[in-house]
FIGUMI-179466 format. One line per field, with one value per residue (C-alpha): residue number from 0; x, y, z; residue in one letter. Coordinates in nm, 4 decimals. Layout:
nr <- c(NUM ...)
xx <- c(X ...)
yy <- c(Y ...)
zz <- c(Z ...)
rest <- c(A ...)
END
This chain:
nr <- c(0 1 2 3 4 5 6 7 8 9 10 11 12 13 14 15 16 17 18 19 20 21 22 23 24 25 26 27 28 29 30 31 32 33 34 35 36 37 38 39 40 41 42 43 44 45 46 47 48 49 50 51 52 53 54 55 56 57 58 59 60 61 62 63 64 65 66 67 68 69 70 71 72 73 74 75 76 77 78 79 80 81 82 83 84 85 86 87 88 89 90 91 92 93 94 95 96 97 98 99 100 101 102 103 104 105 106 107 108 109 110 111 112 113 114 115 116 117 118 119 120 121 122 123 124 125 126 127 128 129 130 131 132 133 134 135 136 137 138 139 140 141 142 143 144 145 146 147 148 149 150 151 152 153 154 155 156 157 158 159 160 161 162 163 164 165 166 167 168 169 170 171 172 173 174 175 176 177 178 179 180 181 182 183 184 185 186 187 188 189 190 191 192 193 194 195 196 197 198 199 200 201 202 203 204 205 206 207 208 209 210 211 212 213 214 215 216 217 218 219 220 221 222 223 224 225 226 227 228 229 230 231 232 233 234 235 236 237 238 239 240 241 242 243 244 245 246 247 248 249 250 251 252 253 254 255 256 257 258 259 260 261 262 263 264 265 266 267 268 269 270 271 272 273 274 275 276 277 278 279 280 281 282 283 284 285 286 287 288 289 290 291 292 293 294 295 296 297 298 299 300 301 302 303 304 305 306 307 308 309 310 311 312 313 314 315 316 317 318 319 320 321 322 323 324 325 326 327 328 329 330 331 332 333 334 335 336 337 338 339 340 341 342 343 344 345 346)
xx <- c(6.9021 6.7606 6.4612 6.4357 6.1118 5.8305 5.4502 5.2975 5.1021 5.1218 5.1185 5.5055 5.5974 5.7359 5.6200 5.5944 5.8485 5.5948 5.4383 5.7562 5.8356 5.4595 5.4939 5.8208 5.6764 5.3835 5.6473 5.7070 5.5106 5.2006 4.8609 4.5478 4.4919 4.1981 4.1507 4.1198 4.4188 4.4385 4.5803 4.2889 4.0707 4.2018 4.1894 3.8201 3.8064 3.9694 3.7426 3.4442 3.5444 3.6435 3.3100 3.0788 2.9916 2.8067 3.0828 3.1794 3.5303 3.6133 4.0131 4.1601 4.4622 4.3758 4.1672 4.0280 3.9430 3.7333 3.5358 3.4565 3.3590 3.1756 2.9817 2.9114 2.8025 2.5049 2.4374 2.2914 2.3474 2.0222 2.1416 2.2883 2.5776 2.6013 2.9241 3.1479 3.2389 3.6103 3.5636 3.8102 3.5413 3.4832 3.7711 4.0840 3.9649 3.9699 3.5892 3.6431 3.3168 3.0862 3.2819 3.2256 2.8654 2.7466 2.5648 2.5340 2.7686 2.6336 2.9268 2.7968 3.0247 3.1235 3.3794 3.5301 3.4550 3.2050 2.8444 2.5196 2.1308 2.0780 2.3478 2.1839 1.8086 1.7802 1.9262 1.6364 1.3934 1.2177 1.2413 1.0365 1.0627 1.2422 1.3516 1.5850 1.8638 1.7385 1.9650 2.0955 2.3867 2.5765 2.9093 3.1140 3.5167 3.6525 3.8840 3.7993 3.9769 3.9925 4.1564 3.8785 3.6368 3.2895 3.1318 2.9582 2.6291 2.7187 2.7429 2.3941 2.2361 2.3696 2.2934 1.9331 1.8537 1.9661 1.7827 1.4575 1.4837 1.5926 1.9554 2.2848 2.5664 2.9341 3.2441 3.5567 3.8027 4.1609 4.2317 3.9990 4.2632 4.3402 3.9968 3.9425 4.2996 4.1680 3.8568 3.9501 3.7078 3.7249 3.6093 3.2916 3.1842 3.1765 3.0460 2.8243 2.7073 2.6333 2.4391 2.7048 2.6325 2.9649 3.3175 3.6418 3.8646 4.2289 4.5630 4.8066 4.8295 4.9180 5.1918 5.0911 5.2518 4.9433 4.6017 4.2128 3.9513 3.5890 3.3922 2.9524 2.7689 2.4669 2.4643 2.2016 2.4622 2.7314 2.5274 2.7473 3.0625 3.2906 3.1757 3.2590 3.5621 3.6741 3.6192 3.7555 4.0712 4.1175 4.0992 4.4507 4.5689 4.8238 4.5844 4.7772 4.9861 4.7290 4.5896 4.9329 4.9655 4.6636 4.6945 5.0112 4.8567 4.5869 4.7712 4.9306 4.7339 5.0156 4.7221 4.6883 5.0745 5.0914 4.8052 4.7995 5.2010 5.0730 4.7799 5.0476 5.2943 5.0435 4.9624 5.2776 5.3425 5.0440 5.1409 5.4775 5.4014 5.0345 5.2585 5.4513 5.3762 5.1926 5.0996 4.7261 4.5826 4.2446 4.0772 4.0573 4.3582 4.1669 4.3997 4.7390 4.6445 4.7247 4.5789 4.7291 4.8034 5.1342 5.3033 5.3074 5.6776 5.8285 5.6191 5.7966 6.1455 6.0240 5.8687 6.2262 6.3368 6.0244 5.7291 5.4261 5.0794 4.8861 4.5511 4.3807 4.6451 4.4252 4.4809 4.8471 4.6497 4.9024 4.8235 5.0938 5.0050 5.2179 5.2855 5.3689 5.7418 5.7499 5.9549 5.9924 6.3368 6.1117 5.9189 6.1605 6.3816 6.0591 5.9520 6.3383 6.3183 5.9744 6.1549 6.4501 6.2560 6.0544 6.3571 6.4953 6.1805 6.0772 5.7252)
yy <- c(-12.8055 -12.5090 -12.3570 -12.0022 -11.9268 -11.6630 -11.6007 -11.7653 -12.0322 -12.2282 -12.5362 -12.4095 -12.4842 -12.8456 -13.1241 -13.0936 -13.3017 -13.5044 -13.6153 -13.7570 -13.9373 -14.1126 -14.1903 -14.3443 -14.4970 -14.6907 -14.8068 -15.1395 -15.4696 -15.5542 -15.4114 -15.4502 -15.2095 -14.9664 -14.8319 -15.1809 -15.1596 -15.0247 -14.7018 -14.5698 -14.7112 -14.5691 -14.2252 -14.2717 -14.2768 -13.9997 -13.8174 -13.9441 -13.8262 -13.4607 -13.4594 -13.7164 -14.0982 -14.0399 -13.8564 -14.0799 -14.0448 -14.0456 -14.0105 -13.9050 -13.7803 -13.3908 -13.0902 -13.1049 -13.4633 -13.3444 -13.1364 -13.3298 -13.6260 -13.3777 -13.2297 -13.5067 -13.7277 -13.5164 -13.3637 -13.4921 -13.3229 -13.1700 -12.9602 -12.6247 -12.5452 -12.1800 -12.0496 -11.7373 -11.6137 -11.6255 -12.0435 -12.2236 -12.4939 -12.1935 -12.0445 -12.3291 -12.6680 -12.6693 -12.7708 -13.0346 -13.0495 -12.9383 -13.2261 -13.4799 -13.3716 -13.2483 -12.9889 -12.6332 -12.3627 -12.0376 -11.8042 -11.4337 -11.1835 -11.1064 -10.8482 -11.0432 -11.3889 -11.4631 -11.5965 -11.4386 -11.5245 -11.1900 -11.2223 -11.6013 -11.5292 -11.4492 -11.7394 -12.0001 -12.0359 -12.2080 -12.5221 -12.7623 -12.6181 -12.8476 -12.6012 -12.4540 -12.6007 -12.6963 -12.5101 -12.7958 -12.7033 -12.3577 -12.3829 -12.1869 -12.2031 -12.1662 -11.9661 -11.8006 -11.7421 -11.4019 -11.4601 -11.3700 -11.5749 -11.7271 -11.6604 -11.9574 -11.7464 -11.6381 -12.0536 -12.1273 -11.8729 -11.9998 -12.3863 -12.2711 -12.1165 -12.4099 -12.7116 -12.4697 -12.5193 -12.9145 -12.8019 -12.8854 -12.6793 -12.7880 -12.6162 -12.6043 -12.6742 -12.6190 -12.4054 -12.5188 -12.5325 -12.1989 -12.0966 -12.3035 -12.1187 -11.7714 -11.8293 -12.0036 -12.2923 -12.6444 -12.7978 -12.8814 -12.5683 -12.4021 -12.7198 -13.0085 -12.7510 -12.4769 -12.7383 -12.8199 -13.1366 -13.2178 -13.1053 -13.0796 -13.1232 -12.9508 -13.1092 -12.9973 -12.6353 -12.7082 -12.9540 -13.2808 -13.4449 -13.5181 -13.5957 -13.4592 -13.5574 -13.5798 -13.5901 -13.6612 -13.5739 -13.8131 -14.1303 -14.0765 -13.7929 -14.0829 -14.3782 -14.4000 -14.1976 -14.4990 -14.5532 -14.1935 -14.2143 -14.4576 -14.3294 -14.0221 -14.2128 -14.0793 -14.3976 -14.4910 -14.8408 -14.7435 -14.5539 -14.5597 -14.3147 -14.0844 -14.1791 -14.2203 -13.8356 -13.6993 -13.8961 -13.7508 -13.4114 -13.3883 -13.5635 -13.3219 -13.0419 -13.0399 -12.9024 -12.5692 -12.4820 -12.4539 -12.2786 -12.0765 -11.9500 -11.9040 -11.6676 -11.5092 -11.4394 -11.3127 -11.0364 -10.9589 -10.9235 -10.7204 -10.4927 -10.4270 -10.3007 -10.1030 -9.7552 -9.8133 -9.5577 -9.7136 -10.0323 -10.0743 -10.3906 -10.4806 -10.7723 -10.8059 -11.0079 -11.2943 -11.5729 -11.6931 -11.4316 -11.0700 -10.9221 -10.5710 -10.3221 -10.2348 -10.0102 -10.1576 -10.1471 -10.3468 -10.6452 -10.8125 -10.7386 -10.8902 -11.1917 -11.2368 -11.3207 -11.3987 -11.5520 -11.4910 -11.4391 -11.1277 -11.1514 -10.8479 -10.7396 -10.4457 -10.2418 -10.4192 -10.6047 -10.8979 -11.2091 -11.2762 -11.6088 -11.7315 -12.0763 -12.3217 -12.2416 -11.8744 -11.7305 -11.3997 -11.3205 -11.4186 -11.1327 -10.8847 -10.9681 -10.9098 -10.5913 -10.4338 -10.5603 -10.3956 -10.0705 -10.1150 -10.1264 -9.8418 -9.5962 -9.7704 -9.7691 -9.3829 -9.5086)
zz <- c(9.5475 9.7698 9.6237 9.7162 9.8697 9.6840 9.8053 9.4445 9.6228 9.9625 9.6502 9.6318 9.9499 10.0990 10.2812 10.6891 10.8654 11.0258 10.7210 10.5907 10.8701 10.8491 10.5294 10.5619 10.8810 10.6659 10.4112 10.5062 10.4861 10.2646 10.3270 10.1432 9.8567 9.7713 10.1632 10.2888 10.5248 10.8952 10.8471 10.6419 10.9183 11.1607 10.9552 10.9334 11.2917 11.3535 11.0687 11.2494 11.6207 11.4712 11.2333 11.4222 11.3798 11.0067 10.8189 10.5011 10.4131 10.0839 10.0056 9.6817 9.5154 9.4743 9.4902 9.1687 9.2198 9.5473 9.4206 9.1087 9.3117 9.6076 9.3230 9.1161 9.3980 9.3957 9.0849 8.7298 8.4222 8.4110 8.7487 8.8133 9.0937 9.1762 9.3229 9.3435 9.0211 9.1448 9.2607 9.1961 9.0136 8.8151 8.7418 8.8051 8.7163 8.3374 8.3386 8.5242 8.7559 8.4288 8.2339 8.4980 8.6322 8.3016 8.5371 8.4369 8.6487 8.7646 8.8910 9.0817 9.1127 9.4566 9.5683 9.8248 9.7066 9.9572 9.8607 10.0263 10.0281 9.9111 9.6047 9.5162 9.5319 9.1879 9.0611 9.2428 9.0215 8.7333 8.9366 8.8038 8.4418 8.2182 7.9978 8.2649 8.4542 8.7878 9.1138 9.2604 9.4949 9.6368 9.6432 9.8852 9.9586 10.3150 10.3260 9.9809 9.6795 9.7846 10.1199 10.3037 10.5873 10.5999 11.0083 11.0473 11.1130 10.7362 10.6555 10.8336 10.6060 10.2527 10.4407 10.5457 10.1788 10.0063 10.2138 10.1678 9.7902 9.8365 9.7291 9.8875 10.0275 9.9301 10.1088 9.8742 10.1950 10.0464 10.3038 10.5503 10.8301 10.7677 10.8326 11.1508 11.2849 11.1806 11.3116 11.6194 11.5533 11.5247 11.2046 11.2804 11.4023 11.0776 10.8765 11.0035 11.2392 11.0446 10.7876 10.4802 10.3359 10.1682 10.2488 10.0383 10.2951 10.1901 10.3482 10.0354 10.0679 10.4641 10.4179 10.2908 9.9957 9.8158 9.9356 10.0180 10.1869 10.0771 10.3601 10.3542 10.6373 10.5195 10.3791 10.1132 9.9439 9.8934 9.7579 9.4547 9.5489 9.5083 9.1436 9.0327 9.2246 9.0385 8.7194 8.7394 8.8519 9.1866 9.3840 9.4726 9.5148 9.8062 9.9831 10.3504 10.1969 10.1505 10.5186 10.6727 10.5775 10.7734 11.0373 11.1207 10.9943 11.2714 11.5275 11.7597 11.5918 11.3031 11.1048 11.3564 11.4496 11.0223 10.9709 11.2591 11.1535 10.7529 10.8554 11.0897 10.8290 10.6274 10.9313 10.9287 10.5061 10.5748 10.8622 10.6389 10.3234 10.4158 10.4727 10.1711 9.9367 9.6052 9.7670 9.8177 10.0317 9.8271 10.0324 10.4149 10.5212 10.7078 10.6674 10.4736 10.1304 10.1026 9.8288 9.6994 9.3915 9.3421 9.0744 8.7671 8.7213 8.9768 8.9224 8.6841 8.8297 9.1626 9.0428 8.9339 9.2670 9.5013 9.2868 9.2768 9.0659 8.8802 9.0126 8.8055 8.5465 8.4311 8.7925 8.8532 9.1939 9.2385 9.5254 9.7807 9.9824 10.2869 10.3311 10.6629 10.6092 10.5180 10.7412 10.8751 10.7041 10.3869 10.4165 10.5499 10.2005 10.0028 10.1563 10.1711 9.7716 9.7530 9.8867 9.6621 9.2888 9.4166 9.4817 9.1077 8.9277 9.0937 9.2093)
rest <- c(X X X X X X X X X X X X X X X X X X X X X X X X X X X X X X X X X X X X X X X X X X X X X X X X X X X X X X X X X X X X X X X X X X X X X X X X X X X X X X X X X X X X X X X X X X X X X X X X X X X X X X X X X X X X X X X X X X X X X X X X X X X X X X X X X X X X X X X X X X X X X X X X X X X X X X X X X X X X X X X X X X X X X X X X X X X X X X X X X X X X X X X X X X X X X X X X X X X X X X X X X X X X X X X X X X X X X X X X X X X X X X X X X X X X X X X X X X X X X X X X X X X X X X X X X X X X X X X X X X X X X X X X X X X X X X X X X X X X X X X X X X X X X X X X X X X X X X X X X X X X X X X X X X X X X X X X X X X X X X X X X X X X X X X X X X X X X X X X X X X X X X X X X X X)
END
């Protein structure tokens, strides 16, 4: 069946080519289970050259399950993680990391989804006070829910703040290789570097199957990581699928050429429809999103044929994300649709 491609989520789109092949490749013979075998070694090695000889590697099934195991690897329930009011620990996980860490969440409002000292200041305090959840770890998302970029002199601040106050700094990598295309980085530039502690490192939304990455920078931080793994059922028994994937992910720089033609096809959605009469762009287009309000009209008739999500029903502000495989006669069809309902619809 041929699916016809929308801009919902970079979740809709396939697998990459090269990930098939290297899972079909690791289908054959009997390994040990659990992330005994060779593959997942050999994935750990390749984490450790691209993050340095003390990154832990921690595979799992999802994104969710990241960030659930990221956070509660260093939080009690006693804690308190502050993010972006728009996180997607905040906002998508059904409770998940409050269920699992117990630990109190503390969302700011940001316009463009980015975290700042200045923003999180006057949420440190009463540490020491038992009557008051103690600030335990800032949580930032690279690239942001909002589409937009951390700098990593912007990372070193929230990094810097939060080791002053004993607290940790957790990036929420879904997009992650987006950000290191955008920003023209490699990963550890904007994370050991720039002093995170843990990262959710993303593979799904850039053409994996299934499978993240939770990555520790010090082994203190993952003393009982494989426990909680466990229990929150997101150790998997076959795990060289999972490892088989990324290692055919970052070899070859899969990882970049996909990124690097998402965030390009979200230039160009961009550069398209910002003269259109009625169309709005709301966030800085920094990497695969484009953010925009559109008349109210045409939204439903579109999603019809080309998916994709409200963001802020109130002001008609819909989100249009690219994918690895959106292609440029993708967008010309939306935008010449986009044309079409406004000329119906008189908008």
């Amino acid at each position: 069946m041929d699916y016809k491609r929308g801009f919902a989520s970079d979740n809709n789109s396939g697998v990459h080519p090269r990930v098939l092949q290297a899972l079909e490749a690791v289908n054959h013979g009997h390994v040990i289970g659990y992330g005994d075998d060779p593959v997942t070694q050999e994935l750990e090695m390749e984490i450790k050259r691209l993050f340095g000889d003390a990154t832990a590697v921690y595979p799992v099934f999802n994104g969710t399950g990241a960030n659930v195991i990221a956070l509660q690897s260093v939080c009690r329930s006693f804690h308190a993680i502050i993010c972006a009011e728009t996180a997607h620990i905040n906002v998508d996980e059904c409770g998940a990391p409050q269920k699992f860490t117990g630990a109190k969440t503390i969302s700011i409002h940001t316009p463009d989804g980015k975290l700042s000292p200045e923003r999180i200041v006057p949420y440190l305090h009463g540490f020491g006070f038992e009557h008051h959840s103690q600030p335990k770890v800032i949580s930032i998302t690279q690239v942001t829910e909002m589409g937009t970029l951390y700098q990593p002199d912007e990372i070193k601040a929230l990094s810097d703040l939060a080791h002053s106050h004993g607290m940790f700094l957790h990036m929420d990598g879904a997009r992650i290789a987006n950000a290191a295309a955008a920003l023209n980085l490699p990963f550890k530039a904007f994370t050991i570097d720039c002093g995170v502690d843990i990262v959710s490192f993303g593979g799904t939304k850039n053409g994996l199957m299934f499978g993240e990455l939770v990555l520790f920078f010090n082994r203190d931080h993952h003393k009982y990581t494989k426990y909680y793994r466990k229990q929150a059922s997101q150790l998997f028994s076959k795990m060289r699928y999972i490892s088989a994937q990324f290692l055919a992910y970052l070899e070859d720089e899969v990882w970049l050429e996909n990124a690097r033609h998402s965030n390009k096809m979200a230039l160009l959605l961009q550069e398209k429809v910002k003269d259109i009469p009625g169309i709005t762009i709301t966030q800085k287009v920094e990497a695969n999103g484009v953010f925009v309000i559109v008349p109210g009209e045409i939204i439903e008739p579109l999603q019809k044929e080309f998916f994709f999500y409200p963001w802020d029903e109130n002001k008609n502000e819909v989100r249009w994300m690219c994918s690895f495989d959106t292609s440029e006669q993708d967008i010309d069809l939306f935008v010449q649709r986009i044309k079409e309902l406004k000329r119906e619809f008189n908008v």
